[in-house]
C-alpha positions, 0 to 999 in steps of 0.5 A: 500500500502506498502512501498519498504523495502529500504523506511523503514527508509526513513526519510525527515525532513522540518524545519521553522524558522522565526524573524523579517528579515529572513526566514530560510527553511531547507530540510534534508533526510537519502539518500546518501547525495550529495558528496563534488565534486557535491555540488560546482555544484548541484546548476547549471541549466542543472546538474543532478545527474539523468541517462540519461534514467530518463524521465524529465527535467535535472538540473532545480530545485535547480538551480531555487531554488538558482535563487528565493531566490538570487533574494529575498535577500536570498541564498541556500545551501547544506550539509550532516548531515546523508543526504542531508540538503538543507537550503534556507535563504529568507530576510523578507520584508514588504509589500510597505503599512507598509513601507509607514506608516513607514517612515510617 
């Protein structure tokens, strides 16, 4: 199977980083990127960037995204670097035992 031609040089890059208190999840692309005016609300349930025409759900997942990873401690956000470059930060937490055995 090949791939469009506007797929060859599609590029989706995931990077992982890790210390002792937090995890850092960095999604980048080569489309378009997000423009300056979507971004403050890209993260907002029910947005789209999607034609009405598109069959799907509108405006769920990064607003779930943002929603899971405040939730945690953590925050999401977006920028261009040749792309879109969405970075999630997750506080590292200790299960409730290693606590435990910590303060004892």
């Amino acid at each position: 199977m090949r791939a469009p031609p506007r797929w060859n040089k599609a590029r989706i890059e995931v990077e992982i980083t890790a210390d002792d208190s937090v995890v850092s999840v960095m999604v980048s692309d080569s489309g378009p990127g997000v423009s300056p005016d979507t971004q403050g609300r890209i993260f907002d349930r029910g947005f789209s960037t999607k034609s009405p025409a598109v069959v799907g759900g509108r405006g769920i997942g990064l607003s779930l995204v943002r929603r899971i990873c405040e939730e945690h401690g953590g925050s999401v956000g977006v920028h261009y670097v040749d792309g879109a470059c969405f970075t999630a930060v997750l506080a590292v937490t200790q299960p409730a035992e290693a606590r435990n055995s910590a303060t004892t």
